[in-house]
N, C-alpha and C positions, 0 to 999 in steps of 0.2 A: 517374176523376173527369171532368165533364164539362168541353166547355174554356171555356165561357161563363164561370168561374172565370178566365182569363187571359186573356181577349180585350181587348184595346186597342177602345175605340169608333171608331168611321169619324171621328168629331169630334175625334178625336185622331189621328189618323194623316193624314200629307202624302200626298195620293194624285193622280191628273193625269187631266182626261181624254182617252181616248183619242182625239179629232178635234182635241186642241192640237198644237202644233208641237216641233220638236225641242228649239229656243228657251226654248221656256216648260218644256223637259222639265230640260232644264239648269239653269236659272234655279232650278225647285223644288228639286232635288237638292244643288246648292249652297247653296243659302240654309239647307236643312234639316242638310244636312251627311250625306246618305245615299248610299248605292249604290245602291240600288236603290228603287223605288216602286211600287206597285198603277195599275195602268191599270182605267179605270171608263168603261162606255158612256155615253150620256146620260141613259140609263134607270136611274143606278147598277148597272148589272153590272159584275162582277167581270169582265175581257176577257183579264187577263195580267198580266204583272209586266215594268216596262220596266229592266234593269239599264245601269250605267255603261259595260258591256262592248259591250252592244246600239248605243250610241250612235256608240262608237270605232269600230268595225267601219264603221258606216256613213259616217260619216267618212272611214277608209280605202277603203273601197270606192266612194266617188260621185269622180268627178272636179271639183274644181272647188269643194266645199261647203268654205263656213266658218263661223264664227262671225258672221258679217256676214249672210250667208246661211240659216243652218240655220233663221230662222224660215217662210222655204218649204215646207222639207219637215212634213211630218204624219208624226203617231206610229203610226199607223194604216199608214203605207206604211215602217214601220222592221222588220223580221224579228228575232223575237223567239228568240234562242238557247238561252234553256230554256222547258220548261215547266210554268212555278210554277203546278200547279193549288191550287186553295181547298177548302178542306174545308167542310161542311155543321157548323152552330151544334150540332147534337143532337149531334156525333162525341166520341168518349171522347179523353183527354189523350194517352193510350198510342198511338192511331191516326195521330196525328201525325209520333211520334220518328221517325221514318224521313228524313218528307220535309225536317224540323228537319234534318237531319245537310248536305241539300244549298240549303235554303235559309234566309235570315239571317232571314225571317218568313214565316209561311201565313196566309195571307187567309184570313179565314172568309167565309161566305155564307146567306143564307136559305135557307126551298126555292125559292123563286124564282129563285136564283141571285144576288140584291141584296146587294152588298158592304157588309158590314157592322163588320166590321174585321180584326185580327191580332191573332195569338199570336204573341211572338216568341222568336225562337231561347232568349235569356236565362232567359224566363220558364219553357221546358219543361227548359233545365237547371235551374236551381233548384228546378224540380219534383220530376226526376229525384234529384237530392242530395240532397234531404230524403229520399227514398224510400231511399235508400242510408244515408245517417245513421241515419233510423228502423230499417234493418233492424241495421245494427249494435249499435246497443244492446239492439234484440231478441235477437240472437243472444250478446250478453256478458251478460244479464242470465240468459238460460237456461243459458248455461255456468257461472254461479256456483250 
């Protein structure tokens, strides 16, 4: 099944762009209540995914940075610890599960590469469960 079926719209998804500040990286993650969020060029691409781990780190590691401060730094010079690639709008549902197992949403993209939204984690389990329910009564219905 294709996933245009589960994708979240970009008008619906908190996402940041990547030349704001760590500041304003913070600020959306809180407000929104997330771990993690889509980083977007200015041209809407898709650039990364900036998680709450990426931030701490950088925290731990700058001397001197705080909250007072961290609108200084840019998102853009924060090293990103995974890499939440996005998958392409036409990709099948199944093409997904994989990267679902290590990330909590997959950005989807045009062929342009233009962030266009998420599928998230929840959605391709519930996909998955239905496909396991449906097989089950498949299979009790044939055994009867």
């Amino acid at each position: 099944m294709n996933i245009a079926f589960f994708i979240i719209p970009k008008k619906e998804v908190a996402f940041i762009k990547f030349e704001s500040t760590m500041r304003q990286a913070l600020e959306k993650m809180e407000h929104h209540k997330y771990t993690a969020v889509p980083l977007l060029s200015e041209d809407g691409k898709y650039v990364g995914t900036i998680t709450e781990g990426d931030l701490l780190w950088k925290f731990k590691n700058t001397p001197g940075l705080s909250l007072e401060n961290a609108h200084q730094i840019k998102l853009k010079d924060i090293p990103l610890l995974r890499n939440n690639e996005a998958i392409r709008i036409d990709a099948e549902i199944e093409d997904i599960i994989e990267r679902a197992m290590e990330q909590n949403f997959v950005p989807v993209v045009d062929d342009g590469g233009v962030f266009i939204g998420i599928v998230t984690r929840r959605e391709i389990i519930k996909y998955c469960a239905e496909k396991l329910f449906q097989n089950r009564i498949l299979a009790a219905d044939y055994r009867q």
